[in-house]
N, C-alpha and C positions, 0 to 999 in steps of 0.2 A: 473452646466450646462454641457450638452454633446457636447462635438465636433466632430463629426460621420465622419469627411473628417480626422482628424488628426490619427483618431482611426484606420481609412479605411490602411493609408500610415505607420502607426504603424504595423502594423499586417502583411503588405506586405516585411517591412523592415526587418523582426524577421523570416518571411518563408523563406526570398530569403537568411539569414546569416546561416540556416539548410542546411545539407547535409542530404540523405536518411541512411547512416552510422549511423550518432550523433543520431539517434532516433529508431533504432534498426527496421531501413526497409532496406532493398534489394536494390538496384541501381537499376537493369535492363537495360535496352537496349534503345538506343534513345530518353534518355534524353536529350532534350533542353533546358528545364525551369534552370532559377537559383536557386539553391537550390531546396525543396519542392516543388512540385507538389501542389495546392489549396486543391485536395481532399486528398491527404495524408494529411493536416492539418486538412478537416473537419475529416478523418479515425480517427485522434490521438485525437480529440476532443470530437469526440461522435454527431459528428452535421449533416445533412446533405449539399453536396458540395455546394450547392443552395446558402443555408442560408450561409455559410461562404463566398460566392464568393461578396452577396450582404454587407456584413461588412467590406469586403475590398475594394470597390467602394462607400463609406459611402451612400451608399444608400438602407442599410436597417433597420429593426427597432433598438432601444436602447439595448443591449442585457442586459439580467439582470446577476446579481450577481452570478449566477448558470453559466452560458455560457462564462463568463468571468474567472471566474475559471476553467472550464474545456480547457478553449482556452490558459490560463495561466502554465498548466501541460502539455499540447499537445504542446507548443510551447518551451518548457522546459527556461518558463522567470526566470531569478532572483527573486528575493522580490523585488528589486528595480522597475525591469518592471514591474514586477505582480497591481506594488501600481500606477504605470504612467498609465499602461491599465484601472486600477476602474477609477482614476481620469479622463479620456479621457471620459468615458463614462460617467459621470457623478454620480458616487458611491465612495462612502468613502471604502478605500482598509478595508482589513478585519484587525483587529489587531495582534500585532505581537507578538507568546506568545510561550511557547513551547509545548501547544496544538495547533500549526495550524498544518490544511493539508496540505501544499502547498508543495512538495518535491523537493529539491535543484536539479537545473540542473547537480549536478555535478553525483549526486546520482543515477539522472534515468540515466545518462550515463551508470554506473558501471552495472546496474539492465540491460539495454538496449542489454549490451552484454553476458549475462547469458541468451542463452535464450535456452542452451543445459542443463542448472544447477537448482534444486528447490531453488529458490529464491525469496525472502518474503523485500517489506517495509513498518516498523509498526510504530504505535505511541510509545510511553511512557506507554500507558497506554492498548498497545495489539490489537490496532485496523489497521488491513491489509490495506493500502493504494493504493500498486501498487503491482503483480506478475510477473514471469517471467511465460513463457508455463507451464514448468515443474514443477513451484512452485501449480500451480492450478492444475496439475494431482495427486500430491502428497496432497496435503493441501485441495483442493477442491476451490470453484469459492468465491471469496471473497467479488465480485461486487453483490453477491444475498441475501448478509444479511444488515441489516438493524437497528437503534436503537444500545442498548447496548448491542443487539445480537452480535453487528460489534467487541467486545471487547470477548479477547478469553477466558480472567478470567471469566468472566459474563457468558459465553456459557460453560463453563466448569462447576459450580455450578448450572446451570438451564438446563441443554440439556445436555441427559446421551447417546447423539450420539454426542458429542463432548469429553467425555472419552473412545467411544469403539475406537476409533483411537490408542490406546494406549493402551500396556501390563496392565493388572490388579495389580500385582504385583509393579507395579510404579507409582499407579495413588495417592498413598496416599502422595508419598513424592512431586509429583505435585502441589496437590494439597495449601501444606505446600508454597510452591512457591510462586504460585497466591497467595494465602492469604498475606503472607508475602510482598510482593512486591507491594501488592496495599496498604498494613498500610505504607512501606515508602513514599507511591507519598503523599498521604495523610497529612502526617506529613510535607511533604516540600512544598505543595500548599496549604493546610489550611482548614478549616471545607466549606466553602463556594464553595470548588472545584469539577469540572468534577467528579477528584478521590472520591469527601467525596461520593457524591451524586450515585456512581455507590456502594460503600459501605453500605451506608444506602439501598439501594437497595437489596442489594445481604442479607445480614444481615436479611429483611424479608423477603426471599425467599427460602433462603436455611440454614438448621440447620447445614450442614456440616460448611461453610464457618462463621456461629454464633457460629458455639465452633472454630474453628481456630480462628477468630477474640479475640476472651478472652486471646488467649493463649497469641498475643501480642508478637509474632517471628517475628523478622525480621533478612535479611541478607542470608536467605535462596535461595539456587540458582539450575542453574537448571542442570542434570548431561552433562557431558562432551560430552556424546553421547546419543544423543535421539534416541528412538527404538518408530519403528511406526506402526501399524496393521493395513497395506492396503488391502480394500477389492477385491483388483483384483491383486495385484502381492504378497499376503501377510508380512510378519515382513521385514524392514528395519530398520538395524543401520545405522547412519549417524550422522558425526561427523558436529555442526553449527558453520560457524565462523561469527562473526558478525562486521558490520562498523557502527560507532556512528558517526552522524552528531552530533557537540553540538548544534548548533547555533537552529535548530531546534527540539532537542529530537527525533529524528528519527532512527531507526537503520535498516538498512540492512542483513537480515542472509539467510546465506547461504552455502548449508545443500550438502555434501558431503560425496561419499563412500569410502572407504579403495580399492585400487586399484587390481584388481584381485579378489576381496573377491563377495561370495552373492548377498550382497548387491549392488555392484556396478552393476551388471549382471541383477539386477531386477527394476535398476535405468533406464535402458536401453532400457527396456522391456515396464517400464511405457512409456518413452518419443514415443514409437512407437504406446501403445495405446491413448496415450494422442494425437497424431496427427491424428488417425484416428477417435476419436469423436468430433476431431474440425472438420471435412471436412463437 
């Protein structure tokens, strides 16, 4: 059963504990409110301010499991709050596994301030969770795919606009990669898993990924410096460095030039046309 007044004074007590910092917005200028602003939370939600304003006055509908998630990420809860906000509403929190989505507050902090740097966080199993600006100028918009598109092994073996990003001359030891790294998830969650089922998948879809899968490599990893064939500022090298949540199987990478060099210069270049097609 939902408690919609409890839920209403939850969600007020979690805006007013943000600052516009902790969440990788701007202060600005006469500020009064404590913490967040209402519509910065619907902003960071995906809602519109209405519908948030009326969940915190519990006087609007039950939200469902969708909006509670996304109110979950925009509020940057723990798993502890994330599981008392399902319960308040009256929803069983989602399970806790290291396939969820839910990304640790501490993480979107880290990602929150990268927002001059291409910055990526993924699952375990390759699928883009959160971006920073630069990470979607570089990588492309990760909120427009869908399915097991969302997985990059998957779009690499079925979508040959997911290799031209990438030197020809590298794509085969990539490939080696993905393959390899989805027989380890495989092996350690079990024929039953996400990982088998994306396997069995790719296995009758693509012949490439059905003779790597024979060969039964694993441990194959990816080079030190990835090189990138962008369509508007062309080849980037960039060195990833990556931060592993355990608790969640999450990792963080983030993708940096050689100081002085090329690349750094066209890392620059993107960030400026990256912000003139968000406007």
């Amino acid at each position: 059963m939902s408690d919609l007044t409890s839920l209403g004074d939850f969600l007020q007590r979690r805006r007013e504990a943000l600052q516009p910092e902790d969440v990788g917005l701007p202060r600005g200028v006469r500020r009064r409110t404590a913490g967040l602003r209402r519509e910065e939370v619907a902003l960071l939600s995906h809602m519109s301010t209405d519908y948030y304003a009326r969940l915190e006055r519990g006087t609007g509908p039950t939200p469902s499991e969708q909006m509670l998630t996304a109110l979950a990420q925009g509020l940057h809860l723990s798993l502890a709050e994330r599981d008392h906000l399902f319960h308040l509403a009256g929803h069983r929190p989602p399970l806790r596994h290291s396939g969820t989505e839910h990304i640790s507050p501490g993480m979107l902090r880290v990602l929150d301030r990268l927002d001059d740097t291409p910055a990526e966080i993924v699952t375990e199993l390759g699928e883009t969770l959160r971006q920073s600006r630069l990470g979607v100028a570089l990588l492309g918009d990760a909120t427009l795919r869908s399915g097991p598109a969302r997985t990059i092994g998957y779009r690499w073996f079925t979508d040959a606009s997911a290799r031209a990003a990438y030197p020809p001359e590298e794509q085969a030891a990539l490939s080696r990669v993905y393959a390899a790294g989805l027989r380890e998830l495989v092996a350690a969650h079990g024929p039953g898993s996400r990982a088998a089922e994306l396997a069995d998948d790719l296995r009758a879809r693509s012949d490439d990924f059905a003779a790597l899968w024979l060969a039964h490599e694993v441990g194959a990893r990816p080079p030190a410096v990835k090189r990138f064939l962008h369509p508007e500022v062309g080849r980037l090298d960039l060195s990833c460095q990556t931060l592993l949540d355990p608790d969640h199987s999450h990792r963080l990478l983030v993708y940096t030039a050689q100081p002085g060099s090329e690349s750094a210069e066209k890392l620059r270049l993107l960030a400026v046309i990256g912000a003139a097609s968000a406007r």
